[in-house]
Structures are given as C-alpha cells and as structure tokens.
N, C-alpha and C positions, 0 to 999 in steps of 0.2 A: 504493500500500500504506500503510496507517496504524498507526501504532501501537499497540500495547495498551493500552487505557485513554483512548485519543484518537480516538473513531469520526471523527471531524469533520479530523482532521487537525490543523491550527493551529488550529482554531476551538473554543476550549475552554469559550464559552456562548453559548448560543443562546436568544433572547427569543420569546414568544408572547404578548403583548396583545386578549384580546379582549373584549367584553360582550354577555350574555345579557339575552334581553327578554322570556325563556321557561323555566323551570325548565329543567335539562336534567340529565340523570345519564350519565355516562361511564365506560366500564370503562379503564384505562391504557392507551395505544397505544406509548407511547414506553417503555420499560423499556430502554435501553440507555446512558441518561444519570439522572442526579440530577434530583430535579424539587424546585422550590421556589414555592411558589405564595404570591401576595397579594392580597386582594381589597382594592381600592381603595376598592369601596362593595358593599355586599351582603354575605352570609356565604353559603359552603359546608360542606359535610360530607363526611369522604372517612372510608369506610369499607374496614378492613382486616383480612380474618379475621374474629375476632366483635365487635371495638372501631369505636363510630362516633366520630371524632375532629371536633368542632366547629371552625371556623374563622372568625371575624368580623374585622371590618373592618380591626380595631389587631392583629391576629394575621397569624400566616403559617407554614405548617407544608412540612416536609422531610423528602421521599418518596425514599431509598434506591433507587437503579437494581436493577430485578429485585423489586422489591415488587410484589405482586399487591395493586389497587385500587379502587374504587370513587367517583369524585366525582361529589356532587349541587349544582349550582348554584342559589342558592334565587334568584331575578329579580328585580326587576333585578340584576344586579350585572359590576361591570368588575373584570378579576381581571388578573395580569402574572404571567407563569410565567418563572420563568428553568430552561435544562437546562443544568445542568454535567456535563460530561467525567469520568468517574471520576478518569480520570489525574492532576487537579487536585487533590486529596485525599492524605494520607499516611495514614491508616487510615480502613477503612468504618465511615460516618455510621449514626447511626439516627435512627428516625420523631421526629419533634419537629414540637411547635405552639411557638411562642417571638411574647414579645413585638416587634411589628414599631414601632421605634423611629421617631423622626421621623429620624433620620441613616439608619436603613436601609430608611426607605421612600423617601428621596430617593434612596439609592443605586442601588434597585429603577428607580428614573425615569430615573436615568439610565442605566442596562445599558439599556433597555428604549428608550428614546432613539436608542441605539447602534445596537439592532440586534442587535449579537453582539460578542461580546469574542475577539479572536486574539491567543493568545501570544507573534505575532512583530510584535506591536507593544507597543513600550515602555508609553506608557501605560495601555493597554489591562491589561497585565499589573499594575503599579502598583495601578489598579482595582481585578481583580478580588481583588489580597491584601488591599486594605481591605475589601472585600466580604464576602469569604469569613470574615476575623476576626472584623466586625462580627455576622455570623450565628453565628459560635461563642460570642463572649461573650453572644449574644442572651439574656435569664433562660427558661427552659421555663415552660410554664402548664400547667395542669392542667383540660383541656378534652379529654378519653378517657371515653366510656362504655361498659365491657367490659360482653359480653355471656358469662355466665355459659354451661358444657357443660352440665349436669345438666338431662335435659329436666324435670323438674318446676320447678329453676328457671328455666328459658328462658321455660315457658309464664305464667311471674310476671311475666318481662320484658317478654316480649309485651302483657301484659296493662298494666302501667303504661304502658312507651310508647304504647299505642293509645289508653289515656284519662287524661293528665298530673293534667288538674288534678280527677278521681274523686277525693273524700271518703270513703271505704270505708277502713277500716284493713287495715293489712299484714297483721292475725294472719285477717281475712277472705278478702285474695287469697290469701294461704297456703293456705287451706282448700278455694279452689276450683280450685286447682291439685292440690290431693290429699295436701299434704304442711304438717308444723304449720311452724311460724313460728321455730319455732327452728331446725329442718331446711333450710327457705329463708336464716335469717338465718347457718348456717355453712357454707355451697356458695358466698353469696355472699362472705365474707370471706375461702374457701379461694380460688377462682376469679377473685376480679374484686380482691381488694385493697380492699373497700371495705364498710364496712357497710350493709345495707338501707336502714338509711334515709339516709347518705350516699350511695347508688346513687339513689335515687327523686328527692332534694334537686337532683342534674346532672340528669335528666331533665324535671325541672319546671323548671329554670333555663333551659336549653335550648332547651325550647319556648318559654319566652317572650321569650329572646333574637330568634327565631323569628317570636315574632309582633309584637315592635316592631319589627323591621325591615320586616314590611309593611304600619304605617302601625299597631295598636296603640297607645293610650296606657300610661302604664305602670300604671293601675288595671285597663283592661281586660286587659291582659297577666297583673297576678297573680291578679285571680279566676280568668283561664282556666287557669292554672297551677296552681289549688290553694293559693291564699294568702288567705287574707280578712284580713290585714293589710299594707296597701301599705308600710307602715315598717318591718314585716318585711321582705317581699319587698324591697324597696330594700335594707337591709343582706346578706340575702342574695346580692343578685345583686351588689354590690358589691364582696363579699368571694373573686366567683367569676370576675367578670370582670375587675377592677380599676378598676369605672367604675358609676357607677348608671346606673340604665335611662335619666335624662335622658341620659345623655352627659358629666356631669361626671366628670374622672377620678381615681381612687386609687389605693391599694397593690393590684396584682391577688395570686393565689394563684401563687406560684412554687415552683418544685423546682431543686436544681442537678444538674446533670450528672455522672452518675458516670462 
C-alpha cells in the first residue's frame, strides 16, 4: 500500500533519458507524477489547451501531475525527464518554462545518472532538496504562444503560424479572416495577454528558433521568418531568448513568480 502523494513508494523520482532521430509528438502517459523535462540538445514544444509553450536547449519546463498534454520533439534531440512524486511538494506547482542553469543542468545529470532518487536514502534526499530549490529559484521565461477562442481570431492564428515569415500586413489578414484589425487586435489583448503584433513577433521568433536548430544560418533563419534585417532579427531574438541566434549569451526575457 502506498501512500498518498507517493505512487512509487520510497521512490520519490524517477528519470527517463532518451533521444529522438525522428520528430515525434506525444500525448502524456504519465499524469500521476510531476514531469520536468530538459533537452540537452534539440528543442521541443509541448502544447496545453490553446498555448504552445517552446522549449530549447538552455530551457526546461514543469508539467503539473494531471495536466493534459501534448509534446512534439523536433530531431534530433536528447531530452532527461525527471517525474516527481506529488508528495515531494508542499503546495501545487504550475506550468513553467525556467531558465535551465549550468548548476541545474548538472543537477538534471546527475538524478539522471542515478536513476531515481529514494527518500530512505540520506543522500539521495539531500539531493533532491537542492534540486527541487534550484528549480524554484529557477527565473521563468516567457516562451507561451496562446492561442486566442474567438474563431475569427483563431482563423488569424492559423493563418500566421502557417506562413511566419508572409509580408502581408495585419490590417490584410484581418480582412481575410472577416473581421477589421482592431476587432482582431482587442480578442487578442482580451485572450492571449498580448498585443498583435507582440503575438506574431513569438511566432516569427519561434520558427526561427526552429529553423537554426536544423542547421539554418541565422540570415537564412530571418528572411524565413519575416525579417529582412538580420541586426534586427539578432536583437530581437536576443531579447526573447536570452542569447543570439549564434549562440552567444545575454539577458533572456524573465517574469517572476507570483
């Protein structure tokens, strides 16, 4: 008989290491523990409800036990999922992308190393409270693209995600979706938090996150993106990811935790 809060018994995390050679999309199997995923190399996307939540290399995001999900694995990439135990937790967690630190990526190596963390071993326990702090003081980022209700602005959504880097102005898809530009531009500030063209700016950032990770340079990345200025694009993407499309790093966009 086990516990509540402890499906596993003693065994309060439990590691999953593996790498894909093939895109793969997965609906959640496991919903009875916390799930924390990091890609070691590659990005995925895990979409929840109408939000697609990006996740690249120096990120790693925190999936609530009972969260209904969707992860797409973009290829290659080798990813280390750690599942915590409810029971480990003194109030429930929510979704979070957080920057994944060098201290908490080595942390990730070694749970992951381990195998699984049991609470009736000392060290092991020790561990997992470094663990688990280091991922609470983790900063959040802001890698969330909500997907607007209002079906005229859905069919706007659709419409940019399907063609990022399209040169057509907003006040045009507006029109071909059936509804003006201002109508679009207050559905999406009421619904998603975000202005239009802050909505389309994560969309274009995105894909071309996207597409340097499968080999991409970063010019060709922002024409396809919709940029015809690569020192734009560069401080754009800089200011989204915390790092430019080379790889050199900066200040990323954080939020703190209420």
């Amino acid at each position: 008989m086990t516990r509540r809060g402890f499906p596993d018994g003693s065994v309060v995390v439990r590691t999953f290491p593996v790498t894909f050679l093939h895109d793969t999309t997965q609906s959640r199997h496991e919903k009875k523990w916390h799930t924390f995923i990091y890609a070691v190399e590659g990005n995925l996307e895990v979409r929840t409800g109408g939000t697609r939540r990006l996740v690249p290399s120096d990120r790693a995001v925190w999936i609530p036990a009972d969260t209904e999900c969707t992860t797409t694995m973009r290829a290659p990439i080798t990813m280390r999922s750690l599942f915590f135990a409810p029971g480990v937790l003194k109030k429930a967690p929510q979704l979070r992308t957080v920057v994944a630190s060098p201290l908490l990526r080595e942390l990730i190596q070694e749970v992951t190393r381990l195998g699984a963390l049991d609470r009736s071993n000392t060290r092991h326990r020790r561990l997992l409270g470094v663990l688990l702090d280091t991922i609470g003081d983790a900063p959040d980022v802001q890698l969330e693209v909500p997907t607007p209700n209002d079906p005229r602005a859905r069919r706007f959504a659709e419409s940019v995600i399907g063609d990022p880097g399209a040169t057509q102005s907003l006040s045009k898809i507006a029109r071909s979706v059936g509804a003006s530009l201002r109508t679009i531009e207050r559905c999406f500030v009421t619904e998603t938090g975000l202005t239009l063209g802050q909505w389309r700016r994560r969309v274009r950032l995105f894909h071309a996150l996207q597409r340097l990770e499968a080999g991409a340079s970063a010019t060709e990345a922002a024409l396809d993106a919709g940029y015809q200025s690569p020192s734009a694009f560069s401080q754009a993407f800089a200011r989204q990811f915390g790092r430019t499309p080379t790889g050199r790093t900066t200040t990323p966009q954080t939020s703190r935790r209420t």
